[in-house]
C-alpha positions as CSV (number, residue, x, y, z in Angstrom):
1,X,0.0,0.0,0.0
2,X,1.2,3.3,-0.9
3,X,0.6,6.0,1.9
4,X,0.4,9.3,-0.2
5,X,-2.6,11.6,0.9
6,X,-3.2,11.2,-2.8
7,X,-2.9,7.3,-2.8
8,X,-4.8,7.1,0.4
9,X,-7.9,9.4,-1.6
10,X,-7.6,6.9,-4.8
11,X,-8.0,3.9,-2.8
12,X,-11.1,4.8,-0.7
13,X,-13.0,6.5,-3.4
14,X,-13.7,7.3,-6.8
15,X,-11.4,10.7,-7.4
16,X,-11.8,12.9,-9.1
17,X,-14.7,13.4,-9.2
18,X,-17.7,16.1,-9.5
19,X,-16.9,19.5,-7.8
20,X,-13.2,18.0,-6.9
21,X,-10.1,17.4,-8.9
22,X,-6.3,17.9,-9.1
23,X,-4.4,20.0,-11.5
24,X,-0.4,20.8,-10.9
25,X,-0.6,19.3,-7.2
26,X,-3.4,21.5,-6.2
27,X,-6.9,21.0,-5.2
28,X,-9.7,22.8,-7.5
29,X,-13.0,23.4,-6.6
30,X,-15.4,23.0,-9.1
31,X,-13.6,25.2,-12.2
32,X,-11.9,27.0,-9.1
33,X,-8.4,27.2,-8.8
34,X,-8.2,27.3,-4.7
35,X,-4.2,28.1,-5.1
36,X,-5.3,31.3,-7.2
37,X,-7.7,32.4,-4.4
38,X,-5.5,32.0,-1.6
39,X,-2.8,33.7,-3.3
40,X,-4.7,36.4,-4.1
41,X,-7.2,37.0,-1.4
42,X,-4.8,35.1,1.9
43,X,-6.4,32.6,4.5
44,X,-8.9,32.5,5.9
45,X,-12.0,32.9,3.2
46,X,-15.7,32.0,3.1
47,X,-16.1,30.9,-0.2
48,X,-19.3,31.2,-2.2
49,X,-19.6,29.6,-5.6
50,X,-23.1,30.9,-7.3
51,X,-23.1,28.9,-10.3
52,X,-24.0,25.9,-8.4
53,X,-27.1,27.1,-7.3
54,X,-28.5,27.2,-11.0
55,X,-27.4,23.7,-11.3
56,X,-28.9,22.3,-8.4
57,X,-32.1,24.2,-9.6
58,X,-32.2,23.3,-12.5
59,X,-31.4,19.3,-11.2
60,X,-34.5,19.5,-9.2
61,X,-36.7,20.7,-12.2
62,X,-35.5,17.9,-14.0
63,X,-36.1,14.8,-11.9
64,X,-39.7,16.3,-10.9
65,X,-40.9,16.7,-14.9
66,X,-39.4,13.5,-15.8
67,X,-41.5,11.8,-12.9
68,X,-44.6,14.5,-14.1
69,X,-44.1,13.5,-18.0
70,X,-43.7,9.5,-17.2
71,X,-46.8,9.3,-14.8
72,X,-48.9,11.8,-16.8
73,X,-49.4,13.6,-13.7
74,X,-51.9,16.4,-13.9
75,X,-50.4,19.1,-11.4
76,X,-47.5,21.4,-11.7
77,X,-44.2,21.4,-9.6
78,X,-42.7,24.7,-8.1
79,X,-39.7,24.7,-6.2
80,X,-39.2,27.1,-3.7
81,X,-35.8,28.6,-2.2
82,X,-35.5,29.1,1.8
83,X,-34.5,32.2,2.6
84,X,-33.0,31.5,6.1
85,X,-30.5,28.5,4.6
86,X,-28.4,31.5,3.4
87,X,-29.9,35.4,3.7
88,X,-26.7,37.1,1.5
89,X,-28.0,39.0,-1.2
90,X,-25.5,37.1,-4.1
91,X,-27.3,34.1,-2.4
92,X,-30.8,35.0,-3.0
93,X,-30.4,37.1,-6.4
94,X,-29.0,33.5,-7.8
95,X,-31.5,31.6,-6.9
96,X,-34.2,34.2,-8.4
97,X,-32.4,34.3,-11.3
98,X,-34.3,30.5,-12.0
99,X,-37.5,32.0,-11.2
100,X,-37.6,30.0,-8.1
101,X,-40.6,30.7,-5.4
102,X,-39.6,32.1,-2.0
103,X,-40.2,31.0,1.6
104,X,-39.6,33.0,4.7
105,X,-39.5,32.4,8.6
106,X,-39.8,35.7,9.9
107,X,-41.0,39.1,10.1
108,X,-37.4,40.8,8.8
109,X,-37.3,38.5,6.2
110,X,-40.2,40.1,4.7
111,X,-38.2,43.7,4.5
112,X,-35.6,41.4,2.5
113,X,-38.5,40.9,0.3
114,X,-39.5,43.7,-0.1
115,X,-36.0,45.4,-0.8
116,X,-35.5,42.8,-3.8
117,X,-38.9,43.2,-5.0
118,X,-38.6,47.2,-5.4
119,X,-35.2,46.7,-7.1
120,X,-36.8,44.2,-9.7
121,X,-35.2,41.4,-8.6
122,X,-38.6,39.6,-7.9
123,X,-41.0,39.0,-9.9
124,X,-44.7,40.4,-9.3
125,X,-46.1,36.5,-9.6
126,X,-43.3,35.6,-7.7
127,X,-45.3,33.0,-4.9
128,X,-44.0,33.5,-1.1
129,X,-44.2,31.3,1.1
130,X,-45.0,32.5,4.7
131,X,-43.6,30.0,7.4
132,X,-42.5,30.6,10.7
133,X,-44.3,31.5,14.3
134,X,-46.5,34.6,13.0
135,X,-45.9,37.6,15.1
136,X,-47.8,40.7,15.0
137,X,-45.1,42.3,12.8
138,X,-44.8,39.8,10.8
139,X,-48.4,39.5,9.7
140,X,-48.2,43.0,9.7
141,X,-45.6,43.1,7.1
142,X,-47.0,40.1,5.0
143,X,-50.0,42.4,4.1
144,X,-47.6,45.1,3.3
145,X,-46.0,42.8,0.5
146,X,-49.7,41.9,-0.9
147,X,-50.1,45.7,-1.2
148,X,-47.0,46.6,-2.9
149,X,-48.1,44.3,-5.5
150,X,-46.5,40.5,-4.4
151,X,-50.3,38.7,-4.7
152,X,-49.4,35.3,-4.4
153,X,-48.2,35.4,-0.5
154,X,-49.4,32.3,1.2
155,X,-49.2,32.4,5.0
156,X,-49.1,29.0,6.3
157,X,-50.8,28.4,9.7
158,X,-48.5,26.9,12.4
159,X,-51.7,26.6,15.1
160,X,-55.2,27.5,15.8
161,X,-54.0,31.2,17.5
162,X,-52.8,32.4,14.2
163,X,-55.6,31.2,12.7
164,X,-57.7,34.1,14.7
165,X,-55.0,36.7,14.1
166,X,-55.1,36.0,10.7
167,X,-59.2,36.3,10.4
168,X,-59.3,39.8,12.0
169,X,-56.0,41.0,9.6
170,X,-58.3,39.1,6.7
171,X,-61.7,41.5,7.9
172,X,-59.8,44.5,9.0
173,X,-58.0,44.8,5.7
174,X,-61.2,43.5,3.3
175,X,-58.5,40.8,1.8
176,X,-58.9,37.6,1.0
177,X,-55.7,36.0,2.1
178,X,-54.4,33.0,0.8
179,X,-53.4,30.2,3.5
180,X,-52.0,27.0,4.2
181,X,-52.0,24.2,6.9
182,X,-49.4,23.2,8.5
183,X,-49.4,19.3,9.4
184,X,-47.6,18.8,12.8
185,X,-45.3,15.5,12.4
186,X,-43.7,13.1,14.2
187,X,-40.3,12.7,14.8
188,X,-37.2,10.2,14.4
189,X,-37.4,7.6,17.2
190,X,-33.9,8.9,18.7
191,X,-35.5,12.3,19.0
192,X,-36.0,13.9,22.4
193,X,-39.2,14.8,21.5
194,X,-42.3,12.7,20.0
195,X,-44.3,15.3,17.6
196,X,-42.6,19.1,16.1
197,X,-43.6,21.9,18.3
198,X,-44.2,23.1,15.1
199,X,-47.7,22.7,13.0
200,X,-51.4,21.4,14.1
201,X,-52.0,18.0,14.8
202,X,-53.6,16.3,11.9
203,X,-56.6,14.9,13.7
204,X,-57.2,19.0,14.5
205,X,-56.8,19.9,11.2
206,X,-60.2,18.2,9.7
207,X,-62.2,20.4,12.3
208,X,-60.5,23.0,11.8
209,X,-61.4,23.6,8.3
210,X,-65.3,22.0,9.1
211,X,-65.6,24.7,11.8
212,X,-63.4,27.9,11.3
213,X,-62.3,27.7,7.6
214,X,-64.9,26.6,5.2
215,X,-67.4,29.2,4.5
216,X,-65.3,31.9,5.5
217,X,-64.7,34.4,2.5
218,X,-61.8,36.0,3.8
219,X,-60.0,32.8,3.8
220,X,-58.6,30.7,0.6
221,X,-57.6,27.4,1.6
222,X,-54.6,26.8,-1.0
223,X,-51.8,24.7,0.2
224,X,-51.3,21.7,2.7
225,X,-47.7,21.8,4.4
226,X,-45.6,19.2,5.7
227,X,-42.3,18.9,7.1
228,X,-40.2,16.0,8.0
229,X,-37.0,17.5,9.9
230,X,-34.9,14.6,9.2
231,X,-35.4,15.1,5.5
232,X,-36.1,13.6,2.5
233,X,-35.4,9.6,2.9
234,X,-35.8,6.7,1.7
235,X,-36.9,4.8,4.9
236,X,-39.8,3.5,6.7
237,X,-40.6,7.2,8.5
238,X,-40.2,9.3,5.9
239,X,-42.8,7.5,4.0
240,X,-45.0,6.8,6.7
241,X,-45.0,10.1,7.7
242,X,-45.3,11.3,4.1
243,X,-48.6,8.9,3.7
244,X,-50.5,10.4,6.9
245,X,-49.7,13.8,4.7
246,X,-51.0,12.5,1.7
247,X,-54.5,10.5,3.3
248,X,-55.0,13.9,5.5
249,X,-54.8,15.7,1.9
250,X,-57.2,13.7,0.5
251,X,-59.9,13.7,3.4
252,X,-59.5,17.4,3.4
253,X,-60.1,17.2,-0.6
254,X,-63.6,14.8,-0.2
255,X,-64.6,17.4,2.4
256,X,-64.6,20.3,-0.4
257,X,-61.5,21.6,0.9
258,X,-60.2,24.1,-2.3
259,X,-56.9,23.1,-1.9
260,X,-54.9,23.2,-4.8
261,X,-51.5,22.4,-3.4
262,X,-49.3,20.0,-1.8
263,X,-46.4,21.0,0.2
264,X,-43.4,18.5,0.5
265,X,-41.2,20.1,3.2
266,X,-38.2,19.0,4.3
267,X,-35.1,18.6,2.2
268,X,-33.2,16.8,0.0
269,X,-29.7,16.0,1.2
270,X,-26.2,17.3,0.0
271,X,-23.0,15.3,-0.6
272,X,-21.5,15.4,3.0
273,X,-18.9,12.8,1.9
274,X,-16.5,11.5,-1.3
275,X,-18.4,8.5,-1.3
276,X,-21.9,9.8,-0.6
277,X,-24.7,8.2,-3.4
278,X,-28.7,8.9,-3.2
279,X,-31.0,8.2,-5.8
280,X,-33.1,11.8,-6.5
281,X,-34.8,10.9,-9.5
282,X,-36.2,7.2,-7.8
283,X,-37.2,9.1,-4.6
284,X,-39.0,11.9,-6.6
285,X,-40.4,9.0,-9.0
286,X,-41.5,7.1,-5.9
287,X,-43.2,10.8,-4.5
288,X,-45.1,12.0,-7.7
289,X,-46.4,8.2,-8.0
290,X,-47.7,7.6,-4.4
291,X,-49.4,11.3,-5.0
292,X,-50.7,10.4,-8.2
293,X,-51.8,7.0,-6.8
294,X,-53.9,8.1,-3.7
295,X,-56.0,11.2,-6.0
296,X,-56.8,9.0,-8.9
297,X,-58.0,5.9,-6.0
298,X,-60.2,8.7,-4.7
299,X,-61.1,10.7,-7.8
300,X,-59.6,13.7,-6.2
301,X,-57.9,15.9,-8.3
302,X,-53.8,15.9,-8.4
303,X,-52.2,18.9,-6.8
304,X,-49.4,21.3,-7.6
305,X,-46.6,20.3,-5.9
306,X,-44.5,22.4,-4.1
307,X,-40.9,21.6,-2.3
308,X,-38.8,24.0,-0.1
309,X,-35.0,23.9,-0.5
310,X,-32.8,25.8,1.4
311,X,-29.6,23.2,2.1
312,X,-30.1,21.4,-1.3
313,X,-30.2,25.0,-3.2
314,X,-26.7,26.2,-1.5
315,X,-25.0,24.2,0.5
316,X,-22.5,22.9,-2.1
317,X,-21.8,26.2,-3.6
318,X,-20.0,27.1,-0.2
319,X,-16.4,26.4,1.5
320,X,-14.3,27.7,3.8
321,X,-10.6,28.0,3.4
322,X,-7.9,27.7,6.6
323,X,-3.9,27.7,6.7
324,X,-2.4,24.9,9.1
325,X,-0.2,27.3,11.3
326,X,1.4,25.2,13.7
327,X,1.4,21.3,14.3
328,X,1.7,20.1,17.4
329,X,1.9,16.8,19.0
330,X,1.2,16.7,22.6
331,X,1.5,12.7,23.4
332,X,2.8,9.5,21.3
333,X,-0.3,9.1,19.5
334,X,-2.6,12.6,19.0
335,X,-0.9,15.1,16.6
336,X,-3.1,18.9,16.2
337,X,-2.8,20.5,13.0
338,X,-3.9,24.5,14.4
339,X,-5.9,26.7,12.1
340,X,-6.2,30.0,11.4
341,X,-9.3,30.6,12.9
342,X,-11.8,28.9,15.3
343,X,-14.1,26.5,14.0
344,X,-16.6,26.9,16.5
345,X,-17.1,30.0,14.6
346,X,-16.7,29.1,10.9
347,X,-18.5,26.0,10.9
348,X,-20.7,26.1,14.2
349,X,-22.9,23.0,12.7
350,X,-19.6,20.8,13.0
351,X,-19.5,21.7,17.2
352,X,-23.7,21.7,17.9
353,X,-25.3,19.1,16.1
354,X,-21.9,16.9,15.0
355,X,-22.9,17.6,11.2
356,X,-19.6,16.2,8.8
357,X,-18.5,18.3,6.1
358,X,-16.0,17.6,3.0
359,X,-12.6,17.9,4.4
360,X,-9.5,18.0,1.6
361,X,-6.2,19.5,1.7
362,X,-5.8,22.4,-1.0
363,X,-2.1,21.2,-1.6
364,X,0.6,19.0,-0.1
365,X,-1.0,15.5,-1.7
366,X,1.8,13.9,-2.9
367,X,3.0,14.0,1.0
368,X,2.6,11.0,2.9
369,X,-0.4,11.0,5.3
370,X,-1.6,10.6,9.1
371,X,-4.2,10.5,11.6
372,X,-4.9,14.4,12.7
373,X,-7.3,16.2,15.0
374,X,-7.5,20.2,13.8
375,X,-8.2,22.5,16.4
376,X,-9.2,26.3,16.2
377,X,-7.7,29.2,17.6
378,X,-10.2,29.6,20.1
379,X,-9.5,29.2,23.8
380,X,-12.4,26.3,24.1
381,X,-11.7,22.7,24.5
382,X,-14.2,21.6,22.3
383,X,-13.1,24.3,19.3
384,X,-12.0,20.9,16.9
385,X,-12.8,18.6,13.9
386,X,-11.4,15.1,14.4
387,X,-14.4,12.6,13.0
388,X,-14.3,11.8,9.4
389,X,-15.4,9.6,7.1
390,X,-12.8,7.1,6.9
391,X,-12.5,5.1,10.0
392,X,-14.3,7.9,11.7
393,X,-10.6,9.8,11.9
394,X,-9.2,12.2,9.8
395,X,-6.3,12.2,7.9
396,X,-4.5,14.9,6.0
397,X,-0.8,15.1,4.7
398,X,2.2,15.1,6.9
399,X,4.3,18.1,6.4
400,X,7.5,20.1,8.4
401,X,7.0,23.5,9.8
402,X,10.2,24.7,8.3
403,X,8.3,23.9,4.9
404,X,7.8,27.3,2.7
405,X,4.5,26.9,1.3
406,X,1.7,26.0,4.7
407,X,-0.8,23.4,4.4
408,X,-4.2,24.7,3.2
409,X,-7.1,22.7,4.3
410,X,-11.4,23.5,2.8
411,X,-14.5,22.6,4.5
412,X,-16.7,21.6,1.8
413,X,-20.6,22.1,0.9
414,X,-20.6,24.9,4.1
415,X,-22.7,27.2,1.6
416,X,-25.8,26.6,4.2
417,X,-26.7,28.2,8.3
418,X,-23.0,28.5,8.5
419,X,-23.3,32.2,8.5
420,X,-26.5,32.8,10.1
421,X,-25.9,30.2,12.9
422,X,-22.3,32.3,13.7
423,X,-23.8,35.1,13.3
424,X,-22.0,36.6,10.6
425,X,-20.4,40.1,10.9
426,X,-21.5,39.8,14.9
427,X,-19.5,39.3,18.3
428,X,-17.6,35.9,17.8
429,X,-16.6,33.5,20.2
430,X,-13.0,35.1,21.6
431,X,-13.3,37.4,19.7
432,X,-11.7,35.7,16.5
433,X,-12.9,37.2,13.6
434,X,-15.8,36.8,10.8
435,X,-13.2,35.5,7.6
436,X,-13.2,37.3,4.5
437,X,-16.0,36.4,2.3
438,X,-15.2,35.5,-1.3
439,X,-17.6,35.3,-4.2
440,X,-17.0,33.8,-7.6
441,X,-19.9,33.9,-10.4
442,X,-20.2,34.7,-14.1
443,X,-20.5,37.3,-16.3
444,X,-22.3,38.3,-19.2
445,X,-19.8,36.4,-21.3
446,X,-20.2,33.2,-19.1
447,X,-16.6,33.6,-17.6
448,X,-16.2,33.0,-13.9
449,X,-15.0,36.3,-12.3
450,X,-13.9,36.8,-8.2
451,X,-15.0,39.5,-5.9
452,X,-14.4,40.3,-2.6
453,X,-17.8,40.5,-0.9
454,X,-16.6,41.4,2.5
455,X,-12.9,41.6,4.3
456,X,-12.1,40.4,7.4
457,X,-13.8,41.8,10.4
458,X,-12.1,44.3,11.8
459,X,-11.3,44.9,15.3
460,X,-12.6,48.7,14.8
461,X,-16.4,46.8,13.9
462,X,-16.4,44.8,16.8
463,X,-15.7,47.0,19.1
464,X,-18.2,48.9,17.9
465,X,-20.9,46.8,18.5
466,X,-19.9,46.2,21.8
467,X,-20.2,49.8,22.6
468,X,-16.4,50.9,23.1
């Protein structure tokens, strides 16, 4: 066995392969030369890569009409971009640029909104997606939208109380406002919990619309919602779940429900791993086909369906860039490979919820490898990466600190919550720090062009904000 970094990559996956490959000893991103950008713009960087977010649009599209053309299936689909996954402007305008519906999750998001919609970024049949706890503001601000000229705002009910706030907003205002159900749903068995905080319980829902929805002309019943947090899978709870959906649809159809739309939440998932494989066009197949199978059984009309993708739409157009800047080996078998930065604060979703990321070295692969832990520069004990996917350990290349060139190490697919979760711009943990943020898209001639977006924080804007 050969024990190059490079050798050690070839023999446990398939490499190159897409979004990944070498050229002159160096790792490239996509078309992305990483070497280029770290020469130019230093460690550490937040990288965004917009031209992936078409593609995985556009991905999506495809898998859903093939399973609409093969099954003859009589409703439309409409995929709809999360606004929370990744707020940033480059972020959004990309996704808009496919004509994608919107969703938000809260009352600021709606100024977002509103901000892209008066600078023509949005189209006027644009449909948003209202989802979140309602607060007064945020209500508030959903009937501003409708009367700047956004009709197609759909405010999805997450329990009985909005349901009355919504009514008196409907009758105070003389509109007739469009709404969805939320389905509350049950969760994994591991959970801590039994059923989401979030959504009405399906045997509620039935009355509800028997005794406070139908017949009232301030109310259009458009769209039921549900949401499975672990995400779209092909296992026996996700498609037991997905069938309570789909019978509660039905019943709600027989009972002259006007509902027009089925709403698939949850997501699909992103390539965490080299060796990561998912079938999206069978699992959409097997989704358009069990719709299409329980409306025709019941002579119930086939509804538009709708899906809301935040981590699919971005998450693999992001990484974040680090310098190794000392190695140190503190007994016979642990060695730390210290970053530039804290990871806590880069890639919080790593440290909270144990989430795995692509983790490659940018250069140094003909070195041999070993077994690494990489720690931040934070003063926290539990500011480190060590669980990857091979054996559960990570390795990277060996290298000598009196070497001229550092090792460069990415975090893959971080294009999604990163930023929002660390609060971007904010107070950081020790004060490291928000990295600079890099974007790469294409001009009108289709060539990929690079942009600062942001620089590093500086210690004059966080002082600020903490009052000095």
């Amino acid at each position: 066995m050969k024990n190059s970094y490079h050798d050690l990559v070839h023999q446990a996956y398939e490499f190159p392969q897409e979004g990944f490959h070498l050229k002159d000893g160096y790792l490239h991103f996509h078309e992305l030369s990483l070497q280029y950008l770290i020469k130019k713009y230093g460690t550490p960087f937040r990288l965004m890569y917009l031209p992936r977010i078409a593609q995985q649009v556009k991905r999506a599209r495809t898998w859903f009409g093939n399973a609409i053309s093969d099954q003859n299936y009589q409703g439309k689909y409409y995929y709809s971009y999360c606004t929370k996954c990744c707020h940033f402007s480059h972020v959004v305008k990309s996704a808009l640029k496919e004509n994608v519906e919107l969703e938000t999750s809260s009352s600021f998001d709606i100024d977002l909104i509103l901000r892209l919609f008066q600078k023509g970024d949005i189209r006027p049949e644009t449909i948003i997606i209202h989802n979140g706890h309602k607060t007064p503001e945020y209500l508030h601000k959903i009937l501003q939208l409708r009367k700047a000229g956004l009709k197609n705002s759909m405010i999805v009910l997450d329990s009985i109380g909005e349901l009355h706030n919504v009514r008196r907003l409907a009758k105070a205002s003389g509109q007739v406002i469009k709404i969805g159900l939320r389905m509350a749903m049950e969760q994994e068995p591991q959970s801590a919990y039994y059923t989401s905080r979030l959504g009405i319980p399906g045997p509620e829902i039935m009355d509800l619309f028997l005794h406070e929805i139908k017949g009232d002309e301030n109310l259009d019943l458009k769209m039921l919602h549900f949401f499975v947090d672990a995400g779209i899978k092909d296992n026996f709870f996700y498609w037991g779940e997905f069938k309570k959906a789909l019978k509660l649809f039905v019943d709600l159809k027989k009972a002259d429900a006007p509902l027009t739309s089925l709403n698939l939440g949850g997501g699909f998932p992103i390539r965490n791993k080299l060796n990561f494989t998912y079938d999206y066009q069978y699992m959409v197949n097997e989704m358009v086909g069990n719709i299409a199978k329980a409306c025709r059984a019941e002579g119930v009309e086939e509804p538009d369906i709708f899906t809301e993708f935040g981590k699919y739409t971005v998450g693999e157009s992001g990484a974040t860039i680090f310098s190794v800047i000392e190695q140190k080996k503190q007994n016979e078998s642990e060695r730390w490979y210290m970053i530039d930065n804290s990871l806590m604060n880069t890639i919080p979703d790593a440290w909270s919820i144990f989430e795995k990321f692509i983790l490659l070295p940018v250069n140094k692969w003909d070195h041999e490898f070993t077994r690494v832990n990489i720690g931040g520069l934070s003063c926290d004990q539990f500011d480190y990466y060590n669980s990857e996917d091979m054996n559960q350990q990570v390795h990277l290349p060996t290298y000598s600190n009196d070497e001229k060139e550092p090792l460069y190490i990415g975090f893959f697919h971080t294009g999604a919550y990163q930023d929002a979760i660390s609060g971007y711009g904010g107070i950081k943990h020790c004060l490291i720090p928000s990295p600079r943020h890099i974007v790469v898209e294409r001009n009108e001639e289709g060539e990929l062009v690079d942009y600062l977006f942001k620089d590093e924080q500086s210690v004059d804007e966080m002082l600020k904000i903490l009052g000095y």
